[in-house]
N, CA, C and O atoms as a Maestro MAE file, in Angstrom:
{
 s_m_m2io_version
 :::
 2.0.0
}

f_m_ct {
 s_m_title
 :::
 protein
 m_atom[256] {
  # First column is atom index #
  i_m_mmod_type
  r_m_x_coord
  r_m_y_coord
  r_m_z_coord
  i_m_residue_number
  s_m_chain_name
  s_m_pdb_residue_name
  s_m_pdb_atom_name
  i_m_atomic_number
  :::
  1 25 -13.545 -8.187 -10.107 1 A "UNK " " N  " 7
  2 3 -12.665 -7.017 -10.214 1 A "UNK " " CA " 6
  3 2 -12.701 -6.520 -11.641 1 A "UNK " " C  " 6
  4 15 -12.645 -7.192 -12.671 1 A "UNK " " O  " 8
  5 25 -12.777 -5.572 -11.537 2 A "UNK " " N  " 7
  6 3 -12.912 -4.785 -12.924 2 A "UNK " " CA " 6
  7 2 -12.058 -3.944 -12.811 2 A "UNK " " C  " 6
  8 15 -11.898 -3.426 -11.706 2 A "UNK " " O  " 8
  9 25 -10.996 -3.431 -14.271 3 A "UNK " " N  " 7
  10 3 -10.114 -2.819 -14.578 3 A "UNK " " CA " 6
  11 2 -10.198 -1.219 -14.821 3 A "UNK " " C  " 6
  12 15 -11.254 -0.759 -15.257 3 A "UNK " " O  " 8
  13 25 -9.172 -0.418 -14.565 4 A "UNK " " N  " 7
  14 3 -9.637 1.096 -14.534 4 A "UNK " " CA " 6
  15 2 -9.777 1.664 -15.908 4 A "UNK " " C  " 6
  16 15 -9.510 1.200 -17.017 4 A "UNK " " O  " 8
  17 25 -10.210 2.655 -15.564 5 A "UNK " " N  " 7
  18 3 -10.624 3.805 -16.826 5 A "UNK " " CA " 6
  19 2 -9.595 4.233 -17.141 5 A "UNK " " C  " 6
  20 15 -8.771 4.207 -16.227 5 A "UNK " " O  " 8
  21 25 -9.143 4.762 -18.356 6 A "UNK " " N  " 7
  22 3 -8.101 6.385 -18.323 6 A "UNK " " CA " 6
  23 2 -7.957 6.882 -17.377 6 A "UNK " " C  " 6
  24 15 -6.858 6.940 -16.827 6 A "UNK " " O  " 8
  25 25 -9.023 7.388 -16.908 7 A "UNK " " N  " 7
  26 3 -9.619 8.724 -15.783 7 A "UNK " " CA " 6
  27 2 -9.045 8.047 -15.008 7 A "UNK " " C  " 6
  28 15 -7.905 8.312 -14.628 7 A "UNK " " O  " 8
  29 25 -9.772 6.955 -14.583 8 A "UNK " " N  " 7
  30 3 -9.863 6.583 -13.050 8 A "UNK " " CA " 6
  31 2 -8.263 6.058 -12.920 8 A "UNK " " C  " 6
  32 15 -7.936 5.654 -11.804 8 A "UNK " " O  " 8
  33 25 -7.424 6.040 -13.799 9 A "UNK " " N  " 7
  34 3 -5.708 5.631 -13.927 9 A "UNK " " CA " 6
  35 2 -5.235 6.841 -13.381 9 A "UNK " " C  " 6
  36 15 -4.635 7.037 -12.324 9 A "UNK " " O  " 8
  37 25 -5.615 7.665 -14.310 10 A "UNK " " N  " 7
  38 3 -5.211 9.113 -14.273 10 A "UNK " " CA " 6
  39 2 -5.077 9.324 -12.874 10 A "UNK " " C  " 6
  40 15 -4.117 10.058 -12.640 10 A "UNK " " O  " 8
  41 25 -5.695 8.947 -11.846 11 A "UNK " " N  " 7
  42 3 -6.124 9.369 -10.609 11 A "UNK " " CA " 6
  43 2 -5.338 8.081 -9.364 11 A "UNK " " C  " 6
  44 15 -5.537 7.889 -8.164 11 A "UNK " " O  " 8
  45 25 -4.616 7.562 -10.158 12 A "UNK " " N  " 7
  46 3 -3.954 6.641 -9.249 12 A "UNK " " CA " 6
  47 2 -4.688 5.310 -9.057 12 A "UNK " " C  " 6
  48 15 -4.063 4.465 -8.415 12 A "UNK " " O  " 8
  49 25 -6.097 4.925 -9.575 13 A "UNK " " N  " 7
  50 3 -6.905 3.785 -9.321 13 A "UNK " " CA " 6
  51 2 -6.235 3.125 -10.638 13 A "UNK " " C  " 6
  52 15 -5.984 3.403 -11.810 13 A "UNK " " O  " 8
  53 25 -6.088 1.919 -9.561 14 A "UNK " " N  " 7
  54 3 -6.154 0.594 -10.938 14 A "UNK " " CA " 6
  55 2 -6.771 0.050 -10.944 14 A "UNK " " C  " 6
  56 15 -6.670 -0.772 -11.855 14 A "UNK " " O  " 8
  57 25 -7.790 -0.081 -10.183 15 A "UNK " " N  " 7
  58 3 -9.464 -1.320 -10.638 15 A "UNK " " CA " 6
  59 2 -9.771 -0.842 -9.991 15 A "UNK " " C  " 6
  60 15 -9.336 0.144 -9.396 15 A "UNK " " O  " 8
  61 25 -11.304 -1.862 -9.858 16 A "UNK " " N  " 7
  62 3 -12.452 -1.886 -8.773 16 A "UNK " " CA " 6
  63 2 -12.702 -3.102 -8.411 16 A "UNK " " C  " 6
  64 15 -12.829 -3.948 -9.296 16 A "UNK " " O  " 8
  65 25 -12.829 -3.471 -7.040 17 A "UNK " " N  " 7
  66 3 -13.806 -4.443 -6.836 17 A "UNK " " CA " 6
  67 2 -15.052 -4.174 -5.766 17 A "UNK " " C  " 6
  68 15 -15.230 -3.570 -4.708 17 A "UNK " " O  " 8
  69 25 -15.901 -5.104 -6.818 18 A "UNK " " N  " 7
  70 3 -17.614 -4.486 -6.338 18 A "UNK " " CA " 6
  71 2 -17.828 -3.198 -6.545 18 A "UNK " " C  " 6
  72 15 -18.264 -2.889 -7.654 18 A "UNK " " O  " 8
  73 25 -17.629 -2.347 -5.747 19 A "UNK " " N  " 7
  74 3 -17.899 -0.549 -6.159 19 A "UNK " " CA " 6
  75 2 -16.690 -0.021 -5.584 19 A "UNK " " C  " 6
  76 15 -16.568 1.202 -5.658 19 A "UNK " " O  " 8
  77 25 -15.456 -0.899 -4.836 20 A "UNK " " N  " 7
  78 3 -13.978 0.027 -4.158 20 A "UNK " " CA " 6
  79 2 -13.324 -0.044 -5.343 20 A "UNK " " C  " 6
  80 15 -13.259 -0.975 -6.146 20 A "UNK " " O  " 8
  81 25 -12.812 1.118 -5.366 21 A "UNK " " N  " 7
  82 3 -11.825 1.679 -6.402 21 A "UNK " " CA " 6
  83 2 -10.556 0.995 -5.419 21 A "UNK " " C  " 6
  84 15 -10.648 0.927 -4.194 21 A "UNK " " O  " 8
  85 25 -9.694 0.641 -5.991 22 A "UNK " " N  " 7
  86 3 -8.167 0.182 -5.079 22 A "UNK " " CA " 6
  87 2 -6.952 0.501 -6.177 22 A "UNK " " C  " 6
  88 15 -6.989 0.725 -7.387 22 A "UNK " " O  " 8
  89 25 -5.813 0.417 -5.174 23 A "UNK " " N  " 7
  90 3 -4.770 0.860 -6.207 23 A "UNK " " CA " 6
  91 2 -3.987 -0.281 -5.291 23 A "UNK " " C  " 6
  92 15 -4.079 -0.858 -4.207 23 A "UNK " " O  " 8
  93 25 -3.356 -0.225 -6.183 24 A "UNK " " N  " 7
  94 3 -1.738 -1.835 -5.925 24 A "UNK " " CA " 6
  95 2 -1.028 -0.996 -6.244 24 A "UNK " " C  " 6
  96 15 -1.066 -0.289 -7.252 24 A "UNK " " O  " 8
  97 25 0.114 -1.021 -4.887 25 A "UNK " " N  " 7
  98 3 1.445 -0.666 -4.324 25 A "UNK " " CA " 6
  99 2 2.316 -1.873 -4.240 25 A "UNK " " C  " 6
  100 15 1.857 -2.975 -3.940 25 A "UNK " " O  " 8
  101 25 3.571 -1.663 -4.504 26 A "UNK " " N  " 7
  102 3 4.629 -2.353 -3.662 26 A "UNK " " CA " 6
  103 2 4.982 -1.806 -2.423 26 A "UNK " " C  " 6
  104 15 5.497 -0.696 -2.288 26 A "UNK " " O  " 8
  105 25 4.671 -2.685 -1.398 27 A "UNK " " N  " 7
  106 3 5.330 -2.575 0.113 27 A "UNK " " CA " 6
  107 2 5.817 -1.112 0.061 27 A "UNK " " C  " 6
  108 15 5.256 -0.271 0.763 27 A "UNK " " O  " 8
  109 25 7.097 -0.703 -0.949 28 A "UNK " " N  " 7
  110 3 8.587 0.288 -0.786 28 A "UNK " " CA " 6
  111 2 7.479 1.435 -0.941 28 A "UNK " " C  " 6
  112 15 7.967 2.562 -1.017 28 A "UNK " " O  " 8
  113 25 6.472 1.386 -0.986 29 A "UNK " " N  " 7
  114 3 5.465 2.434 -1.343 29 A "UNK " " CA " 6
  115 2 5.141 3.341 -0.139 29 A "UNK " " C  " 6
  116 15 4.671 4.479 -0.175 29 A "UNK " " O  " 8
  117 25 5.327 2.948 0.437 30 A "UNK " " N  " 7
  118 3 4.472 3.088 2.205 30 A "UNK " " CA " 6
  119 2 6.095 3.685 2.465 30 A "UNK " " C  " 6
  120 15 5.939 4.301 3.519 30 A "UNK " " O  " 8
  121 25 7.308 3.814 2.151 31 A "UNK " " N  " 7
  122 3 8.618 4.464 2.676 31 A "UNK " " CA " 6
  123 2 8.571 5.477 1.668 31 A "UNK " " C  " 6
  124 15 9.736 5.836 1.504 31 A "UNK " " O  " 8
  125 25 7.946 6.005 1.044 32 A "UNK " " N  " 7
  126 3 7.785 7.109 0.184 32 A "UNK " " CA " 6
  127 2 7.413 7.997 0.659 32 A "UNK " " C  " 6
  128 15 6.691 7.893 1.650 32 A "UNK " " O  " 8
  129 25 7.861 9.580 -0.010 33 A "UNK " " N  " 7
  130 3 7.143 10.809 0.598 33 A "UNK " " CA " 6
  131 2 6.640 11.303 -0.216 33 A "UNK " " C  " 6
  132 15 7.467 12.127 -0.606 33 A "UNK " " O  " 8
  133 25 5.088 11.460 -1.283 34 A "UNK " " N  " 7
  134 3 4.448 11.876 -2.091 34 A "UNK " " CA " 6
  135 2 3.551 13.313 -1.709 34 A "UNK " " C  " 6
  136 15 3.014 13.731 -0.683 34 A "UNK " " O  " 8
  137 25 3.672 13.727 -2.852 35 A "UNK " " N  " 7
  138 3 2.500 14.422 -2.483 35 A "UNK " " CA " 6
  139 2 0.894 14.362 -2.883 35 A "UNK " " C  " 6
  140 15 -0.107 15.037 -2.639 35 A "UNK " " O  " 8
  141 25 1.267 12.986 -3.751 36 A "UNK " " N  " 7
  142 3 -0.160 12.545 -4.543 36 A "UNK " " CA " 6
  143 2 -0.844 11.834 -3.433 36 A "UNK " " C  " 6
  144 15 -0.544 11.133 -2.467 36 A "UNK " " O  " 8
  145 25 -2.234 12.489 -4.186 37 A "UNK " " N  " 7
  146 3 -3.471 11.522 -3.190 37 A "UNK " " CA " 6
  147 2 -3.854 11.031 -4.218 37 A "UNK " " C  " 6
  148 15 -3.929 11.505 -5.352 37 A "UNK " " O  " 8
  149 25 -4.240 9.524 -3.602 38 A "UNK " " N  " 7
  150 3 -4.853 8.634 -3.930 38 A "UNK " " CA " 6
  151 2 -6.362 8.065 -3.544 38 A "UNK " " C  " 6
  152 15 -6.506 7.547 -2.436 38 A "UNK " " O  " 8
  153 25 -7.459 8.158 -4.429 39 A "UNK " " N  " 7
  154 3 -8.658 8.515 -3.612 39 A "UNK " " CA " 6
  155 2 -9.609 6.712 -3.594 39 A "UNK " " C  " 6
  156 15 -10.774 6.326 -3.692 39 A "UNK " " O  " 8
  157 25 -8.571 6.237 -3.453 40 A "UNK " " N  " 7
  158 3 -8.289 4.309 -3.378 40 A "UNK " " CA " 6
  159 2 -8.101 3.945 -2.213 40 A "UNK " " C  " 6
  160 15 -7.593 4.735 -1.416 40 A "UNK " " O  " 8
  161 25 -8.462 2.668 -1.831 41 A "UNK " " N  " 7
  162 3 -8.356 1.444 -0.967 41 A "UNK " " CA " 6
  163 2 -6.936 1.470 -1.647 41 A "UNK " " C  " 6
  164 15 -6.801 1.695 -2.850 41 A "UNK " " O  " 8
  165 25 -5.746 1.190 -0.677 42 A "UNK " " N  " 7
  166 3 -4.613 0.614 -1.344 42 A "UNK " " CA " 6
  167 2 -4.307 -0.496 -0.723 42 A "UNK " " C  " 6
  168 15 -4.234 -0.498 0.506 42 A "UNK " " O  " 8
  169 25 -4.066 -1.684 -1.496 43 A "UNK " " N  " 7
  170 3 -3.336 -2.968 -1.515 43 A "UNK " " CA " 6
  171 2 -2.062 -2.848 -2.182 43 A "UNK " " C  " 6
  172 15 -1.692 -2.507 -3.305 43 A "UNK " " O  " 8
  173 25 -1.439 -3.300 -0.966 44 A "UNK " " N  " 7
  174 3 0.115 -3.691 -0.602 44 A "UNK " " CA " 6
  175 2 0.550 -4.741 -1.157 44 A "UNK " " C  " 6
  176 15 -0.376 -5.525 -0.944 44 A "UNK " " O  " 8
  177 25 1.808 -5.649 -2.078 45 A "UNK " " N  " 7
  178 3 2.665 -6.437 -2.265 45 A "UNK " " CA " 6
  179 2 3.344 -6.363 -1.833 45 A "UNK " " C  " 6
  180 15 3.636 -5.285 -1.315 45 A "UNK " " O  " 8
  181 25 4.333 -7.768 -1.680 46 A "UNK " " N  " 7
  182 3 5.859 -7.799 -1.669 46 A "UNK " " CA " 6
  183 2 6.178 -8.998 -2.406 46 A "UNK " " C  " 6
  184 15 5.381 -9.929 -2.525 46 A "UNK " " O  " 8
  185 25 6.962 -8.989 -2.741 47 A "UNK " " N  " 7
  186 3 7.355 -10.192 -3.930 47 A "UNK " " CA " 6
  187 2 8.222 -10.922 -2.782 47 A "UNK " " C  " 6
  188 15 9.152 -10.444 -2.134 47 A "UNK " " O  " 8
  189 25 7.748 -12.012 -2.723 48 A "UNK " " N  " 7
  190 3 9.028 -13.428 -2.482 48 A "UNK " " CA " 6
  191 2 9.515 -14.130 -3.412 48 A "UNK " " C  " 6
  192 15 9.451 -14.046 -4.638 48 A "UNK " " O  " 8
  193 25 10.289 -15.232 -2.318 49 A "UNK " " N  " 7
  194 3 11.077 -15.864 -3.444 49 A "UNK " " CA " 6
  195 2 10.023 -16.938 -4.234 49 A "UNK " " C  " 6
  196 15 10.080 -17.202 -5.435 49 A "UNK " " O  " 8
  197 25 8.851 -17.602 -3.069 50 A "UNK " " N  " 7
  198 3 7.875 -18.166 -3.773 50 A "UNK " " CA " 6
  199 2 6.666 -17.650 -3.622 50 A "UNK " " C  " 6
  200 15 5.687 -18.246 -3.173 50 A "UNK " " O  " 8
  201 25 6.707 -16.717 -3.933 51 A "UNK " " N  " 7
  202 3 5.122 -16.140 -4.476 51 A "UNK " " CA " 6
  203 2 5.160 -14.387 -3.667 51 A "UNK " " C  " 6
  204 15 6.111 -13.793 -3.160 51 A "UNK " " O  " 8
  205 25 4.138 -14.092 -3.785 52 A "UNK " " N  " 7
  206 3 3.643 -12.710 -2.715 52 A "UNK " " CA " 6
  207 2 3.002 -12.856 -1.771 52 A "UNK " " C  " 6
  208 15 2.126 -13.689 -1.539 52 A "UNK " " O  " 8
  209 25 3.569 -11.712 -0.914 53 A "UNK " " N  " 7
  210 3 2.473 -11.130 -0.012 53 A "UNK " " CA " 6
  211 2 1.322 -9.810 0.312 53 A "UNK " " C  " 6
  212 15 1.666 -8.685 0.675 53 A "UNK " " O  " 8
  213 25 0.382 -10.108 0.161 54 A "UNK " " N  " 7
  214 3 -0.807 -8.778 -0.056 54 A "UNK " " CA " 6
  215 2 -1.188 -8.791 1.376 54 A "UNK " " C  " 6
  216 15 -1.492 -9.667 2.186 54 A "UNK " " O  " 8
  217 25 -1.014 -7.018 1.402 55 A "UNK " " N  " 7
  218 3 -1.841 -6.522 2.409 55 A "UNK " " CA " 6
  219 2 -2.772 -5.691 2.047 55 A "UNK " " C  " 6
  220 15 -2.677 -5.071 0.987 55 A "UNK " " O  " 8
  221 25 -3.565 -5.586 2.677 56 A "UNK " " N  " 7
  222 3 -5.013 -4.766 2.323 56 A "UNK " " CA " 6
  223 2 -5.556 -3.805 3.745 56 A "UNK " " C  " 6
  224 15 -6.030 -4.044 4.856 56 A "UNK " " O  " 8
  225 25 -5.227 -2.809 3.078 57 A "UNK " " N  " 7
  226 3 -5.459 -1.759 4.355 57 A "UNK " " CA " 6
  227 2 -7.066 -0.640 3.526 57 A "UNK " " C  " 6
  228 15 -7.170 0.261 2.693 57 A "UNK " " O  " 8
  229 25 -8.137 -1.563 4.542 58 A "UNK " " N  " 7
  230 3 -9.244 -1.068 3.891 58 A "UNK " " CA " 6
  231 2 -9.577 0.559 4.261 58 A "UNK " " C  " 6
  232 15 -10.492 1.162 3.699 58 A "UNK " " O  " 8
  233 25 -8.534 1.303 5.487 59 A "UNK " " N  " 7
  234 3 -8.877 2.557 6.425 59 A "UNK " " CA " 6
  235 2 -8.363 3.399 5.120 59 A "UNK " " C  " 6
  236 15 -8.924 4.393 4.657 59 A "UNK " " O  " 8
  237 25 -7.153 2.769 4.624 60 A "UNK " " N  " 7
  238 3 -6.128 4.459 3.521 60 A "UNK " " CA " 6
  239 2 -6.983 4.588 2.503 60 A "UNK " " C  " 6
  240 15 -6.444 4.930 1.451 60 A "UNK " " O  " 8
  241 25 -8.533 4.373 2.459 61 A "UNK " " N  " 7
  242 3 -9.574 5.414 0.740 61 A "UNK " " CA " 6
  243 2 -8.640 6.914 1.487 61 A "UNK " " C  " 6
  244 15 -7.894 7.017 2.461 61 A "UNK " " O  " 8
  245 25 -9.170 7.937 0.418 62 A "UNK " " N  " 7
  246 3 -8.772 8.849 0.682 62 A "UNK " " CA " 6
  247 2 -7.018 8.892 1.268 62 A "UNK " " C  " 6
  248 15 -6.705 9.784 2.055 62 A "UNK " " O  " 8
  249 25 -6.283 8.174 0.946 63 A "UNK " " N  " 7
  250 3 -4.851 8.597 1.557 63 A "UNK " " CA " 6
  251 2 -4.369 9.722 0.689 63 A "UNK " " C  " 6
  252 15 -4.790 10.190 -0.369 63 A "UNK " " O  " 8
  253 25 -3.065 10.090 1.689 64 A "UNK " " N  " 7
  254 3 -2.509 11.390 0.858 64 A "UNK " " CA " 6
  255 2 -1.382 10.440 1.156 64 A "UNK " " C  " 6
  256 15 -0.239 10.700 0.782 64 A "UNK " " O  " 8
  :::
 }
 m_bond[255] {
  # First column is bond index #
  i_m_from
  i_m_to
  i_m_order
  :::
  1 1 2 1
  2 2 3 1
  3 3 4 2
  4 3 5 1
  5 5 6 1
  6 6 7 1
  7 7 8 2
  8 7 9 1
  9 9 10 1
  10 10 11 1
  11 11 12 2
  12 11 13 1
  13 13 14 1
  14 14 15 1
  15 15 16 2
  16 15 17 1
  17 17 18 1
  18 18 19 1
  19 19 20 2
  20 19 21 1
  21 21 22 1
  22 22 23 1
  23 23 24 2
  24 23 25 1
  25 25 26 1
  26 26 27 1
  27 27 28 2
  28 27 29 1
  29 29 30 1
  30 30 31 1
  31 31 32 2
  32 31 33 1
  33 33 34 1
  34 34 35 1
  35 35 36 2
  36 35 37 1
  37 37 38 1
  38 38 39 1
  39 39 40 2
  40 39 41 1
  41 41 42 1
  42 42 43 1
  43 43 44 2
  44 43 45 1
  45 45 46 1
  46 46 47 1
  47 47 48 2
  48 47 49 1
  49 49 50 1
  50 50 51 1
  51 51 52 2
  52 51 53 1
  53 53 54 1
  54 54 55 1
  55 55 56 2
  56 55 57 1
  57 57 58 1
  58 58 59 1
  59 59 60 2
  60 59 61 1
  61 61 62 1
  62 62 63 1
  63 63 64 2
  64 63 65 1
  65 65 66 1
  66 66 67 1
  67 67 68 2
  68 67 69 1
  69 69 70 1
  70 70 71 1
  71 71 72 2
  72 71 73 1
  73 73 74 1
  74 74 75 1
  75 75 76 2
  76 75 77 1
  77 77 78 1
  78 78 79 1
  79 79 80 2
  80 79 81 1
  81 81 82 1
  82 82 83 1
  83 83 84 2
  84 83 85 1
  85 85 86 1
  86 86 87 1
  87 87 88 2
  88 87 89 1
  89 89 90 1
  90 90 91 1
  91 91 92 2
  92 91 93 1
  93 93 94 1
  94 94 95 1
  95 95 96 2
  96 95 97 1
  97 97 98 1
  98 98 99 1
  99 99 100 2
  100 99 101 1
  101 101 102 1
  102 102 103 1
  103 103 104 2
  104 103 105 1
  105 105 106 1
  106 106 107 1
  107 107 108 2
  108 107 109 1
  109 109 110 1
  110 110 111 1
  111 111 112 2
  112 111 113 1
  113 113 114 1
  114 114 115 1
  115 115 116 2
  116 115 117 1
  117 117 118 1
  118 118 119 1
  119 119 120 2
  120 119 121 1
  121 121 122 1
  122 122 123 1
  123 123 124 2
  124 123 125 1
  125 125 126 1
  126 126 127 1
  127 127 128 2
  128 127 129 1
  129 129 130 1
  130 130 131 1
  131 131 132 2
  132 131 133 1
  133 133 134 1
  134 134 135 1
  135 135 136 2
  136 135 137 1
  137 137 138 1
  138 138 139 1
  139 139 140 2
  140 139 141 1
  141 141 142 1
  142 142 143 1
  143 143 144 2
  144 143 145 1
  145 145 146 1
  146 146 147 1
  147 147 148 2
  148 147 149 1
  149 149 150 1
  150 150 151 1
  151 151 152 2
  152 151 153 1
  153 153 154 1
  154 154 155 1
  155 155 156 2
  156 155 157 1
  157 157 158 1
  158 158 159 1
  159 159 160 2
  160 159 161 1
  161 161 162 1
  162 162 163 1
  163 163 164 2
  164 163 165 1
  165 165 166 1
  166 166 167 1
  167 167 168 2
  168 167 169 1
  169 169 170 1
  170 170 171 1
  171 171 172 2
  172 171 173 1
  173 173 174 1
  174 174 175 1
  175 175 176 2
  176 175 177 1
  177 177 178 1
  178 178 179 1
  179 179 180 2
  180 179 181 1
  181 181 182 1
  182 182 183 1
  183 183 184 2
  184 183 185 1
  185 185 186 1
  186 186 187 1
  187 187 188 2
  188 187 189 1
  189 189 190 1
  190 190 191 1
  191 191 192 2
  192 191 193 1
  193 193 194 1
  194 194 195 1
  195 195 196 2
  196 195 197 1
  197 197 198 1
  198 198 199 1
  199 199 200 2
  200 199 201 1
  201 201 202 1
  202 202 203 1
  203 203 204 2
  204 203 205 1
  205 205 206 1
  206 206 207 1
  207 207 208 2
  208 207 209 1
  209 209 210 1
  210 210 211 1
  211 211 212 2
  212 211 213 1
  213 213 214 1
  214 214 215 1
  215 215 216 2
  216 215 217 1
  217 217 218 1
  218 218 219 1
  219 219 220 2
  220 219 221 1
  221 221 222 1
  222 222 223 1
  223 223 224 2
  224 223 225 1
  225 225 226 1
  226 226 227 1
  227 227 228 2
  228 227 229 1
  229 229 230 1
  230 230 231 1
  231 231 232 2
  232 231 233 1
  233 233 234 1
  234 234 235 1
  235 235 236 2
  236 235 237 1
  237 237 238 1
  238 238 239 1
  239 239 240 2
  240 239 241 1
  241 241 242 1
  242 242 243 1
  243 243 244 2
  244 243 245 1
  245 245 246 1
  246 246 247 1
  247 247 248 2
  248 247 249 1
  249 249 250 1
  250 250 251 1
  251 251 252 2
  252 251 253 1
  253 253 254 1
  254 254 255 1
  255 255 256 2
  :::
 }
}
């Protein structure tokens, strides 16, 4: 995994892995009404009491 650019921040990406650009959300993310697109794989958190949980929804590249 490699870390984002300016640019590629600028644009809602926070890394890459291999050649997917992805962005990390918290869960409360997905109950939001944005109007930003995000042109990322987004991976999901939720914080527990002992540790997290990641989801990885490889379909939302391109989400709005």
């Amino acid at each position: 995994m490699g870390l984002a650019t300016p640019a590629e921040e600028a644009r809602g990406i926070d890394g890459v892995v291999g050649k997917e650009p992805i962005s990390i959300k918290p869960t409360t993310y997905k109950l939001k009404v944005l109007s930003e697109r995000i042109e990322a794989t987004l991976v999901f958190y939720d914080k527990k009491k002992d540790g997290f949980v990641v989801e990885y929804e490889p379909s939302t590249a391109m989400r709005e």
